[in-house]
PyMOL commands that place a pseudoatom at each C-alpha (Angstrom):
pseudoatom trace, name=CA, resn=UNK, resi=1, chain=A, elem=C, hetatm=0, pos=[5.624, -8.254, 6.425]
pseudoatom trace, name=CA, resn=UNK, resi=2, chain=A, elem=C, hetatm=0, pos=[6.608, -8.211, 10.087]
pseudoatom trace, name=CA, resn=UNK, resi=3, chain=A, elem=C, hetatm=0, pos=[10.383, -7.782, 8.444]
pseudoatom trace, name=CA, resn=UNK, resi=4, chain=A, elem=C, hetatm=0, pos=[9.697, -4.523, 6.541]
pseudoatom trace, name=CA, resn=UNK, resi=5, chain=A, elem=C, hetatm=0, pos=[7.018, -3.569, 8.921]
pseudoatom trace, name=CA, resn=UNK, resi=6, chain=A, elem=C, hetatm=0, pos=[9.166, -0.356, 10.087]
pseudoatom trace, name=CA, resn=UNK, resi=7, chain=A, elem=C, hetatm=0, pos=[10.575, 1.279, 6.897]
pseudoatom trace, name=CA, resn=UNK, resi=8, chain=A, elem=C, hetatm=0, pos=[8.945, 4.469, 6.003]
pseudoatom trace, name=CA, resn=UNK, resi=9, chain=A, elem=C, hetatm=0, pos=[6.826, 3.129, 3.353]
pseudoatom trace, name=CA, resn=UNK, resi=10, chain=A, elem=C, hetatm=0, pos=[3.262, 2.422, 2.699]
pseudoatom trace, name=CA, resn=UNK, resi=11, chain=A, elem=C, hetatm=0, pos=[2.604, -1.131, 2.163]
pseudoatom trace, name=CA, resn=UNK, resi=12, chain=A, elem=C, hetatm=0, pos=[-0.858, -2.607, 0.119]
pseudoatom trace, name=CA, resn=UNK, resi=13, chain=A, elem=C, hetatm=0, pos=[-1.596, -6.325, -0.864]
pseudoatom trace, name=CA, resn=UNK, resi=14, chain=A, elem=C, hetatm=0, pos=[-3.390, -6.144, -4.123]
pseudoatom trace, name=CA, resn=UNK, resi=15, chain=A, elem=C, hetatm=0, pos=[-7.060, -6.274, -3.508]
pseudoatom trace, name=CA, resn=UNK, resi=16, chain=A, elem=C, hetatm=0, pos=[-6.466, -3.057, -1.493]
pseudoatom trace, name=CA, resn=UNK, resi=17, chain=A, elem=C, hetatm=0, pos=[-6.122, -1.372, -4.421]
pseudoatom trace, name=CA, resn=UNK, resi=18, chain=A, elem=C, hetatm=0, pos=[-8.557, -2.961, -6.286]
pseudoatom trace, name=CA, resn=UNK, resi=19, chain=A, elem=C, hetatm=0, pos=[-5.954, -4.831, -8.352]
pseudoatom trace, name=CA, resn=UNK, resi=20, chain=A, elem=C, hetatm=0, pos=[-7.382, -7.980, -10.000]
pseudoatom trace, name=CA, resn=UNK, resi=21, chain=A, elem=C, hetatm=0, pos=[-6.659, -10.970, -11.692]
pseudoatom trace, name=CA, resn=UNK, resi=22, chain=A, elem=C, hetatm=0, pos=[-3.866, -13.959, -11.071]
pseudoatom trace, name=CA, resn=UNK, resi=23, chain=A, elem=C, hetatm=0, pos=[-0.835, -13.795, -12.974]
pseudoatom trace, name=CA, resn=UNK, resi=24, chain=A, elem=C, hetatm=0, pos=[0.076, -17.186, -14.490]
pseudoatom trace, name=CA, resn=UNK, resi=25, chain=A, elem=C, hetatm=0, pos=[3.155, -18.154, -13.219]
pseudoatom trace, name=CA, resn=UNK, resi=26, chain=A, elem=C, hetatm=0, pos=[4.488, -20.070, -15.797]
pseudoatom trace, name=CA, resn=UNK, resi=27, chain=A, elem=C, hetatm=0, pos=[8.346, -19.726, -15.278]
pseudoatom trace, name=CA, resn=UNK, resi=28, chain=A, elem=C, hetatm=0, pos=[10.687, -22.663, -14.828]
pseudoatom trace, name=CA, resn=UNK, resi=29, chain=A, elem=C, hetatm=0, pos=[12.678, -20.652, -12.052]
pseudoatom trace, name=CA, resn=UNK, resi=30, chain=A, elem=C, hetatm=0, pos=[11.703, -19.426, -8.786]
pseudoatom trace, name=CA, resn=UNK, resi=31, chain=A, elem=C, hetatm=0, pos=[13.287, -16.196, -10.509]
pseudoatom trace, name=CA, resn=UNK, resi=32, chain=A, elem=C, hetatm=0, pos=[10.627, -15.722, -13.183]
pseudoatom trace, name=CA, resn=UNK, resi=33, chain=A, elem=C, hetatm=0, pos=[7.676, -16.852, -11.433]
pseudoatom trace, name=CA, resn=UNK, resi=34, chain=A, elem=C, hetatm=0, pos=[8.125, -13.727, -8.960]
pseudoatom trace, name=CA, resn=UNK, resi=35, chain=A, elem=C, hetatm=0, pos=[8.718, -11.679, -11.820]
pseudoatom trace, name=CA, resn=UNK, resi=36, chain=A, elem=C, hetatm=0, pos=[5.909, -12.623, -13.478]
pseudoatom trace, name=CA, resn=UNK, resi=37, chain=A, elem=C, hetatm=0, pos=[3.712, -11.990, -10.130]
pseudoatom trace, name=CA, resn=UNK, resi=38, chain=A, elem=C, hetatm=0, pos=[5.783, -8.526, -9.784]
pseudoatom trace, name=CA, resn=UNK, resi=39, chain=A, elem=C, hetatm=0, pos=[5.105, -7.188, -13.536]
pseudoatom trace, name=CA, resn=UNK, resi=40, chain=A, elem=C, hetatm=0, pos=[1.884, -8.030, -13.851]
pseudoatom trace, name=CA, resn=UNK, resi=41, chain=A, elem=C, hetatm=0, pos=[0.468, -5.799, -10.506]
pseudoatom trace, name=CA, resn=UNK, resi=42, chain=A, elem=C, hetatm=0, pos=[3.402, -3.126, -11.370]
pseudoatom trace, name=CA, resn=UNK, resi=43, chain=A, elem=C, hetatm=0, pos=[1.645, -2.969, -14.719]
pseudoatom trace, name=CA, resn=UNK, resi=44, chain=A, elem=C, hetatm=0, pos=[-1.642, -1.854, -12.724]
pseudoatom trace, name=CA, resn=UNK, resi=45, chain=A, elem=C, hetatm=0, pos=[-0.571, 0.384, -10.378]
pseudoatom trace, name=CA, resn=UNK, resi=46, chain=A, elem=C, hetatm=0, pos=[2.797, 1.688, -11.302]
pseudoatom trace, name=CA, resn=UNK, resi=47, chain=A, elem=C, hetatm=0, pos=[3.731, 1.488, -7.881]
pseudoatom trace, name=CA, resn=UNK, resi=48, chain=A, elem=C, hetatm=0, pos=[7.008, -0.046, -6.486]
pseudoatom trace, name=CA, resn=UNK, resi=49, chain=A, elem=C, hetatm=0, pos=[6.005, -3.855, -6.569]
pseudoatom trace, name=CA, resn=UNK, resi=50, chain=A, elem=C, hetatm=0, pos=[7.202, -6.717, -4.488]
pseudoatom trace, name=CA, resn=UNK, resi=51, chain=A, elem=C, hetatm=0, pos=[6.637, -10.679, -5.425]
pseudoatom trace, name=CA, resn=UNK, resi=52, chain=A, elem=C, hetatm=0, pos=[7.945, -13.220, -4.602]
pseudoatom trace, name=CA, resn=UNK, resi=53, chain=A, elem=C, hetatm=0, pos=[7.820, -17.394, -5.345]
pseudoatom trace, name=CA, resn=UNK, resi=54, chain=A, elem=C, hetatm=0, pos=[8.567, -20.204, -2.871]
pseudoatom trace, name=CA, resn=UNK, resi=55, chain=A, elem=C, hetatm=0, pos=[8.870, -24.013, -3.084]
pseudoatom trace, name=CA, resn=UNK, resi=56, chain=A, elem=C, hetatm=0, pos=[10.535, -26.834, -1.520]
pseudoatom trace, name=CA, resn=UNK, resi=57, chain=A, elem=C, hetatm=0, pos=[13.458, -29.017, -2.971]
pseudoatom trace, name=CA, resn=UNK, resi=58, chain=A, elem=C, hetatm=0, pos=[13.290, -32.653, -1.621]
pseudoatom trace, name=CA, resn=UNK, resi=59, chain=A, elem=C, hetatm=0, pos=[16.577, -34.578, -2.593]
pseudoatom trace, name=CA, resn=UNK, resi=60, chain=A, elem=C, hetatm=0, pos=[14.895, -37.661, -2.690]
pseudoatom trace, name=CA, resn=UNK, resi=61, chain=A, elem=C, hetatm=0, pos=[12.489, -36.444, -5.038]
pseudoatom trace, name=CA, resn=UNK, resi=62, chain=A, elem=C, hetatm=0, pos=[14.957, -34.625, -7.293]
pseudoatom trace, name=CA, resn=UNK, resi=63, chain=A, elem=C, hetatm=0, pos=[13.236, -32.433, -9.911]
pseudoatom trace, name=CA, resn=UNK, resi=64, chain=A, elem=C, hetatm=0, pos=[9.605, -33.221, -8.733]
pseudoatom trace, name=CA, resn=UNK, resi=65, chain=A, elem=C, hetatm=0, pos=[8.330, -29.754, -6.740]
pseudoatom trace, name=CA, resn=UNK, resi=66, chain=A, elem=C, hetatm=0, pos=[10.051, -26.533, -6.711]
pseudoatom trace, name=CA, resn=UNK, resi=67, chain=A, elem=C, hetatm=0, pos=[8.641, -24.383, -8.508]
pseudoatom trace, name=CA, resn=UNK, resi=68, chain=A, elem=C, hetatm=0, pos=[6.076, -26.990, -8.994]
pseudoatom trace, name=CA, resn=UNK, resi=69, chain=A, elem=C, hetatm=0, pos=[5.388, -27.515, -5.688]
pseudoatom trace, name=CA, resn=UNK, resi=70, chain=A, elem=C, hetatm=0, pos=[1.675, -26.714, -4.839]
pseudoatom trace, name=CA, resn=UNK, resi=71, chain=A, elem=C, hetatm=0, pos=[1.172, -27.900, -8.019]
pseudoatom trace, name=CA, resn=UNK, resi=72, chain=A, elem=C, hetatm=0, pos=[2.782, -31.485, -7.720]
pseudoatom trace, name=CA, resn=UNK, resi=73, chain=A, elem=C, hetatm=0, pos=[1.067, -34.600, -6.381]
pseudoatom trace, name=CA, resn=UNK, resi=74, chain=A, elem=C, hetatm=0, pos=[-2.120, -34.256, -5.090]
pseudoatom trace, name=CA, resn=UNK, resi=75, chain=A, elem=C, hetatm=0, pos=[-2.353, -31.381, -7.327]
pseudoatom trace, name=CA, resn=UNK, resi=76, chain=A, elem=C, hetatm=0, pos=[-3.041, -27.496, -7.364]
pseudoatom trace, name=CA, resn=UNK, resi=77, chain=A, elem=C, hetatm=0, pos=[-6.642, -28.126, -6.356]
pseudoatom trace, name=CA, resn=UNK, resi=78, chain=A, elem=C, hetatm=0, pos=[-5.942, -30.325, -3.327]
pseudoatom trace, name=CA, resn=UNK, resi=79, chain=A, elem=C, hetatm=0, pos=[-6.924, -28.778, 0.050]
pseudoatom trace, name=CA, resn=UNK, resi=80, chain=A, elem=C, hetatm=0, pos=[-3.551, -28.701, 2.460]
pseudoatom trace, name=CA, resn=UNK, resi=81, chain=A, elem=C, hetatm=0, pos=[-5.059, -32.277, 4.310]
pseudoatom trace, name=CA, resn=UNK, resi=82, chain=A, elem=C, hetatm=0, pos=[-5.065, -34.254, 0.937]
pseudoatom trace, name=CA, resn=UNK, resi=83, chain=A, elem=C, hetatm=0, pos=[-1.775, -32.539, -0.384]
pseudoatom trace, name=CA, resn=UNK, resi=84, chain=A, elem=C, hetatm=0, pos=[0.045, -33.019, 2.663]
pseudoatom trace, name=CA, resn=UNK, resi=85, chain=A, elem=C, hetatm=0, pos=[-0.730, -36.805, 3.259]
pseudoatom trace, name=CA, resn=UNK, resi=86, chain=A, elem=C, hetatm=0, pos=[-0.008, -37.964, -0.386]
pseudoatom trace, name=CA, resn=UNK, resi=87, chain=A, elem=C, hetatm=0, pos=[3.107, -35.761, 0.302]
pseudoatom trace, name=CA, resn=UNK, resi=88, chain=A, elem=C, hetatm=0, pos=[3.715, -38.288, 3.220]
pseudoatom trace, name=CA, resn=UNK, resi=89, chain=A, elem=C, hetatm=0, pos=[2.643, -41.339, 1.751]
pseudoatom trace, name=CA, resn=UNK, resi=90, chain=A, elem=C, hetatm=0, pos=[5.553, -40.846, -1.196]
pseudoatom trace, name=CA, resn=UNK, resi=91, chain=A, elem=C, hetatm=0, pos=[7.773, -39.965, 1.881]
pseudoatom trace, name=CA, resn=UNK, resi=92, chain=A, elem=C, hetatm=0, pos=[7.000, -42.530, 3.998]
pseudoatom trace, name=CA, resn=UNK, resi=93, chain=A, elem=C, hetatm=0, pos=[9.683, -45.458, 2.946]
pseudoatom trace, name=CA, resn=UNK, resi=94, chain=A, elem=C, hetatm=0, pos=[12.349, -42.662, 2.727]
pseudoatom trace, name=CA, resn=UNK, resi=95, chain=A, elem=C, hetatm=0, pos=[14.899, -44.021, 5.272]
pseudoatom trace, name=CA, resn=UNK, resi=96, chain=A, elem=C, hetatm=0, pos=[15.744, -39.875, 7.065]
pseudoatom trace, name=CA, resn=UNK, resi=97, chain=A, elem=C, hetatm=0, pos=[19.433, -39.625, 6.129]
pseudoatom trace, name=CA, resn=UNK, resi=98, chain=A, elem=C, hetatm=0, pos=[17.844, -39.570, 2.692]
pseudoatom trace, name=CA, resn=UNK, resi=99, chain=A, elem=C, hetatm=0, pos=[15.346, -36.570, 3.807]
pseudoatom trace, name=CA, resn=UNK, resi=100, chain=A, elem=C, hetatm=0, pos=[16.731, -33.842, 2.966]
pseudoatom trace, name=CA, resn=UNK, resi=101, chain=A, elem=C, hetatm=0, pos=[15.309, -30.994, 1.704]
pseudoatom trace, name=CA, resn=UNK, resi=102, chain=A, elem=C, hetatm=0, pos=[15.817, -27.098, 1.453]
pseudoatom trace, name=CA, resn=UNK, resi=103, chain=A, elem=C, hetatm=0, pos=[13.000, -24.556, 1.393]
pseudoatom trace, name=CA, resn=UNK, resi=104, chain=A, elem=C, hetatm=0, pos=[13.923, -21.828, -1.437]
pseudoatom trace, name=CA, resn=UNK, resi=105, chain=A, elem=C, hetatm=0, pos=[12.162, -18.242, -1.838]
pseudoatom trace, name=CA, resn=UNK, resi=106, chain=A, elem=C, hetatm=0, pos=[13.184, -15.907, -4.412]
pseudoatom trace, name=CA, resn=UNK, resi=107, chain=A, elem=C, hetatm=0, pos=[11.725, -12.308, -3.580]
pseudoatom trace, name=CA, resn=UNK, resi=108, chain=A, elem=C, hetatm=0, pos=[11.687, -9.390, -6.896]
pseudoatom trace, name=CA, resn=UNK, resi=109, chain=A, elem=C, hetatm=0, pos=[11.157, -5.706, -6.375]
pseudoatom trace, name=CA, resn=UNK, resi=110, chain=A, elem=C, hetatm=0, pos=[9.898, -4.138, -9.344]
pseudoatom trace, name=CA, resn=UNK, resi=111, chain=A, elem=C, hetatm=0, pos=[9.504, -0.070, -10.213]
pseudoatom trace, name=CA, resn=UNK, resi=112, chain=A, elem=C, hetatm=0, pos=[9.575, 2.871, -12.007]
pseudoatom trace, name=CA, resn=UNK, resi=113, chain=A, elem=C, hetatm=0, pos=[12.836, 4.188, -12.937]
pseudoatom trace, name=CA, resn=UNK, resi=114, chain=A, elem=C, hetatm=0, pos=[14.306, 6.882, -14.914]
pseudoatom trace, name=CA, resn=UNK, resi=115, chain=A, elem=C, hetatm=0, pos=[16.547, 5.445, -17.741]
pseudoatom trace, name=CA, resn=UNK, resi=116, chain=A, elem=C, hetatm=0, pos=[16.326, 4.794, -21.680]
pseudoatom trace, name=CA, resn=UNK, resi=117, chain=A, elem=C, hetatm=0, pos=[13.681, 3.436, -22.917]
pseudoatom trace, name=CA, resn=UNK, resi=118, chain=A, elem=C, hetatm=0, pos=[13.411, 0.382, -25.565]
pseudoatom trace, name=CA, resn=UNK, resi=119, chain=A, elem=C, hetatm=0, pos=[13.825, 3.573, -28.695]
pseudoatom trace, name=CA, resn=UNK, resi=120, chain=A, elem=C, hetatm=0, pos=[16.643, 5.122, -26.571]
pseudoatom trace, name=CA, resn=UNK, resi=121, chain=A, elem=C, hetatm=0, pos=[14.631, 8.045, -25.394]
pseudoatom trace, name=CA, resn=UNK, resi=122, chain=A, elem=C, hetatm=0, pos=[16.202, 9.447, -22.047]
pseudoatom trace, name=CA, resn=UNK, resi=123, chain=A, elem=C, hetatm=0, pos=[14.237, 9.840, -19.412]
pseudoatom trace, name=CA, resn=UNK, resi=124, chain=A, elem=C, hetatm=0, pos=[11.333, 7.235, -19.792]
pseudoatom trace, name=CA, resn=UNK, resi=125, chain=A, elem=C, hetatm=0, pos=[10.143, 5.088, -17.002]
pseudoatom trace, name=CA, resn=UNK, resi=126, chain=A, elem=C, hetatm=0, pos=[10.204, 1.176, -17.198]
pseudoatom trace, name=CA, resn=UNK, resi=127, chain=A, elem=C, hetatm=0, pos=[10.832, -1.131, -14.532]
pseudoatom trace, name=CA, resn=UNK, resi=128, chain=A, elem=C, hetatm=0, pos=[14.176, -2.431, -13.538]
pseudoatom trace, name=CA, resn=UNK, resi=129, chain=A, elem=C, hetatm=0, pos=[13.881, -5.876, -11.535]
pseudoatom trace, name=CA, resn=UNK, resi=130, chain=A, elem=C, hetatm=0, pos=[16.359, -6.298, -8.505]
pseudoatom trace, name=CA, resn=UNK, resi=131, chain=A, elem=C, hetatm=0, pos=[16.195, -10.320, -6.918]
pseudoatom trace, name=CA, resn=UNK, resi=132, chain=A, elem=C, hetatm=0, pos=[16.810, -11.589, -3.851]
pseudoatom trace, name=CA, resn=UNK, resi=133, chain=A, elem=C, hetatm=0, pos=[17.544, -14.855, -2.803]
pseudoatom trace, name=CA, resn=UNK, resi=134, chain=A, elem=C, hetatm=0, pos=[16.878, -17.040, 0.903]
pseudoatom trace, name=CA, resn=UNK, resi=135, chain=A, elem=C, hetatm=0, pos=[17.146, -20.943, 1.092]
pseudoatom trace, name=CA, resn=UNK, resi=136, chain=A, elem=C, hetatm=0, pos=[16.768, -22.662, 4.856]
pseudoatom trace, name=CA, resn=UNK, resi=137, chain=A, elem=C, hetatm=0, pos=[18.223, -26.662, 4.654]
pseudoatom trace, name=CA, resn=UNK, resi=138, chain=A, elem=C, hetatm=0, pos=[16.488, -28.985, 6.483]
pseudoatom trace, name=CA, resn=UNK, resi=139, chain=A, elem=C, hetatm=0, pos=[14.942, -32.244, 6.714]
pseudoatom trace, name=CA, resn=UNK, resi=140, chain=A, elem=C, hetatm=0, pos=[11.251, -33.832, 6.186]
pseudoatom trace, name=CA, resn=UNK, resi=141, chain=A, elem=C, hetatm=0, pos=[9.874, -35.568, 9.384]
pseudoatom trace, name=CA, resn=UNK, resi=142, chain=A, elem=C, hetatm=0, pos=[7.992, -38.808, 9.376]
pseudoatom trace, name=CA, resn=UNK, resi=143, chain=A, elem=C, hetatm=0, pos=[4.734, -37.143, 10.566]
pseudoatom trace, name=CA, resn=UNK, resi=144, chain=A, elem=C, hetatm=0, pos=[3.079, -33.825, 11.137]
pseudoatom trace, name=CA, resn=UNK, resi=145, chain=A, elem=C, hetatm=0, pos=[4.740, -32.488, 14.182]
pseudoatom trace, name=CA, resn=UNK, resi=146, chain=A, elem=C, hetatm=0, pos=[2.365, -29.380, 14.820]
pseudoatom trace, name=CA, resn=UNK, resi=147, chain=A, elem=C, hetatm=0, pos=[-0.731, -28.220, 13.360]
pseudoatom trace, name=CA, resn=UNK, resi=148, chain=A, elem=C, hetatm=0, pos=[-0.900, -27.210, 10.038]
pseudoatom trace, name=CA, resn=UNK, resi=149, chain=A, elem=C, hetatm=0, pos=[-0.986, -23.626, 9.201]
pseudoatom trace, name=CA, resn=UNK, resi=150, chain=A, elem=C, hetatm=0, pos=[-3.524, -22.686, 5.989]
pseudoatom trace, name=CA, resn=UNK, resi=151, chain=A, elem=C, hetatm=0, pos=[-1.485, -22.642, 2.696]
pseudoatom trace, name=CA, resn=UNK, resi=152, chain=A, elem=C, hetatm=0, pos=[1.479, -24.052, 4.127]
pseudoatom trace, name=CA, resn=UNK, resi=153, chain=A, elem=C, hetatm=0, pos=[1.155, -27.755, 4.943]
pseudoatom trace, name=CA, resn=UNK, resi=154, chain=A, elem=C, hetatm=0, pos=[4.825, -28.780, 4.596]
pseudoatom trace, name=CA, resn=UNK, resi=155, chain=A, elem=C, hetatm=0, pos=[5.693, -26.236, 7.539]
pseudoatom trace, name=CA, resn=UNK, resi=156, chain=A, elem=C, hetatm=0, pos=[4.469, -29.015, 9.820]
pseudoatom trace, name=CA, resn=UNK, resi=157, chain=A, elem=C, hetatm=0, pos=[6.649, -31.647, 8.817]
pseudoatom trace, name=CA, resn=UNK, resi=158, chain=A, elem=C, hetatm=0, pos=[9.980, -29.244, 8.114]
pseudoatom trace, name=CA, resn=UNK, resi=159, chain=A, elem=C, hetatm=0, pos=[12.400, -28.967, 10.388]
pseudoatom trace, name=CA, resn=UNK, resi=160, chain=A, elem=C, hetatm=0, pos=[15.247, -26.613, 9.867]
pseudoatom trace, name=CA, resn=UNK, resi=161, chain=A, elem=C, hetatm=0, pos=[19.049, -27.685, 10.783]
pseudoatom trace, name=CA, resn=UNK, resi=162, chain=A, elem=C, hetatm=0, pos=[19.607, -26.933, 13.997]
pseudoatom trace, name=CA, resn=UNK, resi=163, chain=A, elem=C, hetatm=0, pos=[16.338, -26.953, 15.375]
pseudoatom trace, name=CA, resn=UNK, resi=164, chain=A, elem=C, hetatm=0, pos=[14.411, -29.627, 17.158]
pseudoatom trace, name=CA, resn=UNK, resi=165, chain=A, elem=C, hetatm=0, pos=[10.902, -28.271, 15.708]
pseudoatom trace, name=CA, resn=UNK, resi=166, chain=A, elem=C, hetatm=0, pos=[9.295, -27.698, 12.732]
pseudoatom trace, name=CA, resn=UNK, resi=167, chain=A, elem=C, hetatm=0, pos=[8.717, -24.334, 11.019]
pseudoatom trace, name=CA, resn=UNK, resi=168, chain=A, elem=C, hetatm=0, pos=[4.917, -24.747, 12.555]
pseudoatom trace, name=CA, resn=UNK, resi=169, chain=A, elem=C, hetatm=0, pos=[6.207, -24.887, 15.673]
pseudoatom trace, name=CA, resn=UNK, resi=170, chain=A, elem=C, hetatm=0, pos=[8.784, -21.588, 15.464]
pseudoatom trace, name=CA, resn=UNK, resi=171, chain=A, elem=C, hetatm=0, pos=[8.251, -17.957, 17.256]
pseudoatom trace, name=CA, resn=UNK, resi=172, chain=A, elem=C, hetatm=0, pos=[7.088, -15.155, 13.930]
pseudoatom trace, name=CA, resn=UNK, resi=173, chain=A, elem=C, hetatm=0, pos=[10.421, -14.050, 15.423]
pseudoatom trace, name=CA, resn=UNK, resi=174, chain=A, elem=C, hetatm=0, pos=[12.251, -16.886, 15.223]
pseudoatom trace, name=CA, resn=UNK, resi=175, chain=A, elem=C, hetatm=0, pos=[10.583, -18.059, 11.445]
pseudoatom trace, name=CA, resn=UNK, resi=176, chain=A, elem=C, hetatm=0, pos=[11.682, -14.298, 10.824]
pseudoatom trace, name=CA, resn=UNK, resi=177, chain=A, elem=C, hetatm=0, pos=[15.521, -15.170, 10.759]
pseudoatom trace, name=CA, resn=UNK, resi=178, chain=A, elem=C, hetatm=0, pos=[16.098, -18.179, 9.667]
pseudoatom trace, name=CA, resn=UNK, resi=179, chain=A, elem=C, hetatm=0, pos=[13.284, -19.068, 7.363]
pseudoatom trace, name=CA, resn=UNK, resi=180, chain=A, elem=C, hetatm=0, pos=[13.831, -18.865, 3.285]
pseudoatom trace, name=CA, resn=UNK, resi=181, chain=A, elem=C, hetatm=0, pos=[10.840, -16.353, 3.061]
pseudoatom trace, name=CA, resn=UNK, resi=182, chain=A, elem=C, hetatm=0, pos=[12.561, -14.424, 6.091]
pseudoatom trace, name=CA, resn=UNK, resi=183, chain=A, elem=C, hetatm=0, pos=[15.818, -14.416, 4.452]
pseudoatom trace, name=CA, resn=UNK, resi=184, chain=A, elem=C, hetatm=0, pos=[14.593, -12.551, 1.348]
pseudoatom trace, name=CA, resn=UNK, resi=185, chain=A, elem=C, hetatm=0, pos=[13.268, -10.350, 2.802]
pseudoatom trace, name=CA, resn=UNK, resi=186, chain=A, elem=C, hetatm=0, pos=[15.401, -9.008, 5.116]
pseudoatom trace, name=CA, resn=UNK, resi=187, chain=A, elem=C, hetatm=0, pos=[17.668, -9.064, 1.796]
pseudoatom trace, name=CA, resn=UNK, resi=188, chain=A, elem=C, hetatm=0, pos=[14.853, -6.971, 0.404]
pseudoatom trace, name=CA, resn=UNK, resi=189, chain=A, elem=C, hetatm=0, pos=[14.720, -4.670, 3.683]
pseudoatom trace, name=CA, resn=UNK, resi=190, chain=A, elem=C, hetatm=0, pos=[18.069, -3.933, 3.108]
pseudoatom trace, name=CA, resn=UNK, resi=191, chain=A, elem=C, hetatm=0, pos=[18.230, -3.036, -0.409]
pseudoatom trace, name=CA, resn=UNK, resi=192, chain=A, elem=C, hetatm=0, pos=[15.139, -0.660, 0.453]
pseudoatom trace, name=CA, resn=UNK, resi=193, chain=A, elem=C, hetatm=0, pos=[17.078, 1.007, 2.840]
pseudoatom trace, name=CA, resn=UNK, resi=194, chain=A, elem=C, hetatm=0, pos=[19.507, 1.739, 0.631]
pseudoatom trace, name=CA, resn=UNK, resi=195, chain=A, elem=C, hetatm=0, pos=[17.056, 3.145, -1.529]
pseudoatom trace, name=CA, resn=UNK, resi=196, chain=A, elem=C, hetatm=0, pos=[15.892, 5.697, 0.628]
pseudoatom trace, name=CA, resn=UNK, resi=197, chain=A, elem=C, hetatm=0, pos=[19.776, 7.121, 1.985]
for i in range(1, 197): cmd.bond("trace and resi %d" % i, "trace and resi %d" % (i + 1))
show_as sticks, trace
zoom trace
């Protein structure tokens, strides 16, 4: 949030409006999964809504994670320790020209607009998605290079081009600009800004 952290707007995570359940994110694209997110707290609070839905993309896994990706291996149940190191263990004969990977994040800003409805009555409010897009190449390290940050076990063993440390290991600053997360939203920032001139 450190990205939007300025803009003259009020900002609230679900719970602290008393929003509740998990959407199922069920969508085959990054695209649809935030969507899904987006629309289903929009539908509780009618307030402008972000989402948004990250994964990896490991070339020498081809089709395995993305939008899969907390889901795949070890499974959605796993604890970041046992995800990570079965995560390794399918990495570990990859020779590292062949480690390539890109980090994808696909942020959706949902709200209340004036426009026709679905029976072409002017004036009624539905939501009108607007999508925004960050990827950050890199490549997947033998090993754990820093410690591993809760939720996000594969920022330990990431390391962006460019760089000679992992995502773990990066300033909030620095993660700010060039991560895919960071990316999206200052894509986000921008159309917000827009919004308000």
């Amino acid at each position: 949030m450190e990205v939007l952290g300025d803009l003259p707007y009020k900002f609230f995570r679900p719970h602290d409006l008393g929003l509740t359940g998990d959407a199922d994110e069920n969508g085959e694209t990054y695209e649809e999964n935030a969507l899904i997110k987006a629309r289903h707290f929009f539908e509780q609070c009618g307030f402008l809504t972000l989402a948004e839905d990250s994964g990896i993309v490991v070339d020498a896994l081809a089709g395995e994670l993305g939008v899969k990706t907390r889901r795949w291996g070890a499974g959605g149940e796993a604890s970041d320790e046992e995800w990570i190191k079965h995560f390794l263990m399918v990495m570990k004969d990859v020779p590292l020209r062949k480690r390539t990977a890109r980090f994808v994040c696909c942020a959706t800003v949902v709200g209340p607009e004036s426009g026709l409805d679905v029976d072409g009555g002017i004036g009624a409010k539905q939501f009108v998605p607007r999508f925004f897009r960050g990827e950050t190449e890199g490549i997947i390290t033998a090993d754990l290079e820093a410690p591993m940050k809760q939720g996000i076990p594969l920022s330990s063993c990431f390391r962006p081009l460019g760089f000679d440390k992992v995502y773990a290991s990066l300033s909030v600053a620095e993660k700010n600009t060039i991560s895919h997360r960071g990316k999206a939203m200052k894509a986000v920032r921008d159309f917000l800004e827009k919004r308000l001139g």
